[in-house]
Every structure is written in C-alpha cells, then in structure tokens.
N, C-alpha and C positions, 0 to 999 in steps of 0.2 A: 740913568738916562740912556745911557749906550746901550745897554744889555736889552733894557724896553724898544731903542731904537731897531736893533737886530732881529727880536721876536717881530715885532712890526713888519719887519722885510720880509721876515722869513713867509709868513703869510699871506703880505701882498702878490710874493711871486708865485709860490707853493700853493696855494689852496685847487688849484687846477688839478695839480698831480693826487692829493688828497679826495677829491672826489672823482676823480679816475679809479684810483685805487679802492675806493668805497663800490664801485661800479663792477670792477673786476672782480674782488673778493665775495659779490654778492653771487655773480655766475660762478664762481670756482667752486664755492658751498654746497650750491645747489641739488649737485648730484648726490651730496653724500645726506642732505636732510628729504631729500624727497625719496631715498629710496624705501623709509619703511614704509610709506604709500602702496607701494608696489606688492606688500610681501603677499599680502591678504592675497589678493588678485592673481598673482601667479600661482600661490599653492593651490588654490582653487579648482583653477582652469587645469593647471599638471600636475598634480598630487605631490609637487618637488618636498621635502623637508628643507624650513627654513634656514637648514646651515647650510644646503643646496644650492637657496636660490643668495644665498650672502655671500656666498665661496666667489661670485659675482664680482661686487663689490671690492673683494679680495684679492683677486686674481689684476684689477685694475691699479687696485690702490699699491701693490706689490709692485708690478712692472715701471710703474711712473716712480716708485718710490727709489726703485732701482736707477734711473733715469735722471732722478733730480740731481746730483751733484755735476754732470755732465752738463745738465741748462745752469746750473750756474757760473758754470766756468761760460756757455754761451755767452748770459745774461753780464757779465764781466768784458768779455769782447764785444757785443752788439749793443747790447744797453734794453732795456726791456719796452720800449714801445716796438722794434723789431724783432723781438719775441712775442708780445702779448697781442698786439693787434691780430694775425695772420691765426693766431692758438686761437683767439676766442669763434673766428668764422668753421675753425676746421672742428674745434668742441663743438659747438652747435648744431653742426652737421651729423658727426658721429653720434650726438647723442639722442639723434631722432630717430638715429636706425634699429634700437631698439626693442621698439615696436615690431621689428619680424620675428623674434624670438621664436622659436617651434618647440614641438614636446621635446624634441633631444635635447636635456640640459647641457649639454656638449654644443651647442647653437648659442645658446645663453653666454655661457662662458669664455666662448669665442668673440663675441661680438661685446662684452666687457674687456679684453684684451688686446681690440682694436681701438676701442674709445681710450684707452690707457695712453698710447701715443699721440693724443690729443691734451690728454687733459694735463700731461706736465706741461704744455706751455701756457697753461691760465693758472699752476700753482702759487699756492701765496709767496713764496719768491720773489716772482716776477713785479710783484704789486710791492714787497716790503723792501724791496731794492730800491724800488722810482722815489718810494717815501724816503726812506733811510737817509738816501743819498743828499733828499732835497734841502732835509732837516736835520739843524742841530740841537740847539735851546729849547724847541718845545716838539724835541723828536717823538719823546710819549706819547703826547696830546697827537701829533699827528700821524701817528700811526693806529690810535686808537679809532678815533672818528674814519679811517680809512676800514679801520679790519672791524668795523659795525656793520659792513657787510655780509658777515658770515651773519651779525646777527640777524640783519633783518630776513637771508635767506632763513636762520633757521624759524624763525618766527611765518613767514607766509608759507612755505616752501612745503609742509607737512599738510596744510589744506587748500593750499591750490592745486597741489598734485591731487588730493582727495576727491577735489573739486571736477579738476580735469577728468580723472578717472570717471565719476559719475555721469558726467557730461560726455563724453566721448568712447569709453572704454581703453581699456589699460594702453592697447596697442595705440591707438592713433593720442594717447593721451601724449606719448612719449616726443613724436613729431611736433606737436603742438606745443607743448613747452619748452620742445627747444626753439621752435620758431619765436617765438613770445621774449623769451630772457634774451635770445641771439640779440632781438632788433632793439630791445630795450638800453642793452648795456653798449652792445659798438660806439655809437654816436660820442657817451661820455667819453670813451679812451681815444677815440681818432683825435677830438679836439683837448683833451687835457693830458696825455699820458706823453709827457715833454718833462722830464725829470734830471736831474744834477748828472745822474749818470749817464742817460742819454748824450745829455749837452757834454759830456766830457770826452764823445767818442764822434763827435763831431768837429772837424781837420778847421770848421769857417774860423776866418779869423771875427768874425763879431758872434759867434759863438764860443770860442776862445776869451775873452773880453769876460761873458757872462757864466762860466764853467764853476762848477763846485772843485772844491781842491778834498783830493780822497786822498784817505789817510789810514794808515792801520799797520797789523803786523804782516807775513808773509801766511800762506797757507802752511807751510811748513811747523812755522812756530805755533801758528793756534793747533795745530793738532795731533802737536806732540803737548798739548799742556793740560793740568788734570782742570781748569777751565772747562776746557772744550769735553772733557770726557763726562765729567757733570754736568753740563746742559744738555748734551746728546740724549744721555742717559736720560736725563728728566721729562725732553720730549717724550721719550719712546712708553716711558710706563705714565705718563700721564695721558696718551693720548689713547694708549688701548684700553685704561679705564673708562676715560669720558670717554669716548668715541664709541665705546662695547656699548655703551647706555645711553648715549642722547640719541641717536638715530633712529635707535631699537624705542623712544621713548611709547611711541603709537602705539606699539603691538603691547607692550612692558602694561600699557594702561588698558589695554582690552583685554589682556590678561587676569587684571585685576576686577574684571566686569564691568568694565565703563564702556559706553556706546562707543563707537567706531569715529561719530560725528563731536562727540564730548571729548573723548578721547585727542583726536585732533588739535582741540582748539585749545586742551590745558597743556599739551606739546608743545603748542606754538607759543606759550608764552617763555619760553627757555628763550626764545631768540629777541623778547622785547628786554627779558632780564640782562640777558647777553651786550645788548648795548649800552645798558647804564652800566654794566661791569666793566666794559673796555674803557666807557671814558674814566669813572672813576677810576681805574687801574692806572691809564695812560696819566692822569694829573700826579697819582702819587709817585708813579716812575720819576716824573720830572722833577719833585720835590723832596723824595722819601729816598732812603738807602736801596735800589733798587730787587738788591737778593733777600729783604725783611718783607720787601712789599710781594714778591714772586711767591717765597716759601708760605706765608702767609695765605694768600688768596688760593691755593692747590689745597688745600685743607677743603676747604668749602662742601663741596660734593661729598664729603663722609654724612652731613647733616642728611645729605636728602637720602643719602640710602640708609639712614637708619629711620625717616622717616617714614618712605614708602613701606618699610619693613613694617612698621608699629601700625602701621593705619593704612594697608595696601586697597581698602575701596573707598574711602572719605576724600569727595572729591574738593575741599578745602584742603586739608594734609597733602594732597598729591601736588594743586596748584600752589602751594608753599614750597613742596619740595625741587618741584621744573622748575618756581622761577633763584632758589639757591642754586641748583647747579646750572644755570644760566648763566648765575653772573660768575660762575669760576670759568666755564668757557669759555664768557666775553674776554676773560684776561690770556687766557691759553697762549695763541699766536701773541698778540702784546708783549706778555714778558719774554718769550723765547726770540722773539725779531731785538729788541731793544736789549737785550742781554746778548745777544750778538754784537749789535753795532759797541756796544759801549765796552765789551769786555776785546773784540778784536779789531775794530774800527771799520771802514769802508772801503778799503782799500782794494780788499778779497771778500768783501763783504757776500755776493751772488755764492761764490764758491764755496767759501764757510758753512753759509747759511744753508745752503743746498744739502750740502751733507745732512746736518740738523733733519732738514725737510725730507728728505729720503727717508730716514728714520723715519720721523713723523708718519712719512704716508705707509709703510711698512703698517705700522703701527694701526694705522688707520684700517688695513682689511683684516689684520689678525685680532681686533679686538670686537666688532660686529660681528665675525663668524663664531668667536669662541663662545659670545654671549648667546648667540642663537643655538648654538651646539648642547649649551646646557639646558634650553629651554625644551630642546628633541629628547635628552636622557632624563629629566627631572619633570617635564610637564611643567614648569613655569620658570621664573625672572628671580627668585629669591636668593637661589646660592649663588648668580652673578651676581647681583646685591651685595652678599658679602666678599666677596673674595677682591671686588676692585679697591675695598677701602686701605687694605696696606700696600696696593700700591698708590693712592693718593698720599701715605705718611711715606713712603719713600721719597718720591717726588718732591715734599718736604723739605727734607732735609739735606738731600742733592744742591736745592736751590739757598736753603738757609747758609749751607757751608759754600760756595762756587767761589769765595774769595773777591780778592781786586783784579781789575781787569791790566790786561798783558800790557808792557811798557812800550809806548809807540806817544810819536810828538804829533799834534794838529799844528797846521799850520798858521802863524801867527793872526795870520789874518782870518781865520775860519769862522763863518758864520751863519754858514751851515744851509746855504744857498745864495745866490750869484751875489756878488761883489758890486 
C-alpha cells in the first residue's frame, strides 16, 4: 500500500515536469532528424559532397559535446528550468539563421558552430535531470514517456522538414521551423519545467518543505569507477552506429530507389517505433535487472541492417527494418539517463551525466559524417550497413557486464519527489 501510495505521489506532483521534458526533448531532436531533409537540397543548389554538408552537423554536435559536462556542473548549480527555458528561445533563433547559408561551405560550417552554443542548453541533460531528480519508483516510466520526444521528432521531423522545403524552399524553410517548434514547445516548459532539482536550489522556506533529497556518490568516485567507464563507452559507440544511420535514414532509402516522398514517410516511422520502445524499455527498467534489459535492447538495430542488406528496395523489408531500429533508439537515451541515476544517484547527477552526454554528442557528428563519407568513396549506404553491427555487439556487452551500481545511502525518507 505504501509503495502504491509513493507512485501515486510521485505522479500527482511529477507529471508537469514529464511533459515538460516530453516538450523539450522533442525540440532538442529536431535538428538532428530534420537534417537529412536538407542534404538533397543543399548538394543540389552547391554541388557540396555529402560528407561536406554533414561535417555541418559535426562541427555542432562536437563543440556542444565539448560543452556538456560544463552545463552539467551549471545544471547542478542553477537547476534546469534556469538553463532550459532562455536555451530553448536562443535555439530557436539560431536555428533559423541557417537559411543564409552561401556557396562558401565555410558560411555553412560556421553558422553550425554558432548554433552549437545554443543548442547545449536544450541538451537532453537538462530534461533528464528535471525527470531524474523528480522521480524515483517509477523513474523508467518517467523518463521514458518524457524522452518519447525524440520520438515523435524523429517520426514528423523528416517530413515536415520535407514538407517545409517543398512549400517554402530550403532557405526560408529553416526560419520557419524554427519559428514553428520555438512557439510550440516554450509554453510547455515555462508552466511545467519546476522539477526536484530546481526546488532544491531554491533558499524559500515553503520550497524547502517540498524539496527532493539528492543523493548519490561524489563526481570523483563515479569516475574513477569501471562503472562509469562502461557506460561512457557504451554511449559513445552506440550512438555513432545509430546516429551514422537514423538520420541518414531518407537519403539511405533514396539510395535504395525509393521516391523522396516514400522514402520520407517509411523514415518517419523509426520515431512512431521509437515510442513504443521508450515506454516499453522504461516499464522493464522499473521491473527488470536493468543492465539485462540495456544489453539486450542495443542488440536490436543489427536486424534492420541485415535486413535492408537482404531486401535494400522491398519497401515492406525496409518499413520492417526503420520500425526495429526505432525501437532500439526509443531506449537509447532511457537506459543511458537511468543507468546513471541508479548506478551514481542524483546527487551529481547533471555533472556525471554531462560527461556521458558530451560523449554522446561527440559521437553524434562523428557517426553522420563517417556514414556519409562512405556513401562519397563507395556510391552507397551498404558497407555503413556492415561495419555499425560490431559496434552494436560491443555496446552489448559494455552494458550486460557494468555491474552494481556505486555504494551511496538514499535517504530514509526518499520518495523520489516532495515529501
């Protein structure tokens, strides 16, 4: 009855910050599933080579990634509604000014390098912190239903961009859907992004009263421990496999001789699969051994690349295979956020994680450019195809062995949002 009482609460209080975080995660996405929309349209117009106009991408995803462990020591001092609200107006902005873009890919790359300082403070960080912090007992579940926001971007995000393009052209497309996701997403965070760790950096005394009690090891200890060195790890080569391949998924599928418009919409089903991945991942976290349910679900995405191999124009095989590696992405962020909380608690949770997340995003421009790279020297998507599968079996077993998590006490009373 207690434990049903505590989920109870945890919800009644919590669900605000959960579709905050659903809100946030959907804008932080964004840029990274909307860019194959783009590739067509730029090579076009500049003759760039795709590894060219990815280097893009790269050049972003690098510099923020360099950056995250820095926001999370922030996010540990300010608390993430004083990060993410002011990140998401300044993303928005930056991200419409891409549309000036000129022939010097040097313009290109520079003006991904400005958006870079933007876009760490919408990192999923900022969102898995508000969650983490809020929740304990059905911490999975809600961080799952919060990071369904990657899915639903990656699900519209490939042909609304397509969409926009057609309707506007590439340039004023860019403006346009930042003005779009800007106005869509603030409202939720201004009114719901109030989370345990916010309230815990808040001096009121009737905030005080209602504060989550953080708990965990020191930064020191998580990262001197072969823990932390196994999840790091695991982000890093899982994220440049998927990451090399889901974004790229548009071009991957026009490659294969599917229309531009076809091609699209069996893309966008990776982000419908991506949600029923997260929640189902998030219920077994809560229930299951949670480095059985991790190593497990990273597995997934070897199907679809041996699938697209076997049957690269059968466009049944193909939507078979985007909506398998959908649901290993819906778990991606999921296990990595809650294999943090649970293995170093919340204490340092921003700054831990941060680290992780730098990786991550590291990860995140080196694996789009190298897939694009081999598509320049080979003429298509096949030997990417093979080469991300061992690192999906590494990733594996990173997570199957990561142990029990570091020795640190919760507090007696913890329940994993206000008292």
């Amino acid at each position: 009855m207690q434990k049903s009482q505590t989920e109870l609460s945890e919800w009644k209080t919590g669900w605000p910050v959960v579709v905050a975080g659903l809100a946030g995660f959907t804008l932080a996405s964004f840029y990274t599933f909307s860019f194959g929309a783009f590739i067509g349209p730029l090579e076009e117009e500049f003759g760039w080579s795709r590894a060219e106009i990815s280097i893009g991408l790269t050049i972003a995803t690098f510099s923020a990634g360099l950056l995250t462990p820095l926001l999370g020591m922030v996010v540990d001092r300010w608390g993430p509604r004083r990060v993410g609200l002011p990140g998401v107006l300044a993303y928005a902005a930056s991200y419409g000014i891409l549309g000036l873009t000129t022939e010097n890919v040097w313009t290109w790359w520079g003006l991904w390098f400005l958006l870079s300082f933007t876009i760490i403070a919408i990192k999923p960080l900022v969102w898995t912190t508000a969650v983490a912090s809020t929740f304990d007992r059905k911490r999975g579940v809600a961080l799952a239903i919060a990071l369904c926001g990657g899915g639903l971007s990656s699900a519209f995000a490939p042909s609304y961009s397509a969409w926009a393009i057609d309707m506007f052209g590439w340039r004023a497309a860019y403006p346009f859907l930042a003005l779009t996701m800007g106005l869509s997403v603030f409202p939720f965070l201004y009114f719901g992004l109030r989370s345990g760790a916010d309230k815990a950096k808040d001096t009121s005394q009737e905030t005080q009263k209602a504060k989550v009690a953080l708990y965990g090891v020191t930064v020191k200890q998580a990262l001197h421990s072969a823990q932390f060195l196994k999840l790091a790890a695991a982000a890093f080569f899982f994220t440049v496999a998927a990451i090399g391949i889901v974004p790229n998924l548009l071009p991957i599928l026009t490659s294969f001789d599917f229309g531009r418009t076809e091609a699209a919409a069996i893309a966008g089903v990776a982000g419908i699969a991506s949600i029923v991945g997260r929640l189902i991942t998030g219920a077994l976290l809560d229930r299951c051994k949670p480095n059985l349910v991790a190593g497990t679900v990273v597995l997934l995405p070897i199907l679809s690349c041996l699938l697209l191999l076997w049957a690269p124009g059968d466009t049944a095989v193909a939507i078979l295979a985007v909506m398998i590696i959908g649901l290993a992405l819906g778990s991606e962020v999921d296990v990595m956020a809650f294999l943090s909380a649970r293995q170093f608690g919340t204490l340092n949770y921003g700054t831990i994680f941060g680290i992780v997340s730098g990786l991550w995003a590291i990860a995140t421009g080196i694996g789009p450019t190298i897939v694009n790279r081999i598509y320049d020297v080979t003429g298509g998507y096949e030997l990417a195809l093979q080469l991300v599968i061992p690192l999906f079996v590494l990733t594996s077993i990173l997570l199957y062995t990561i142990g029990k998590p570091l020795p640190f006490e919760k507090p007696a009373a913890q329940t994993g949002t206000v008292d």
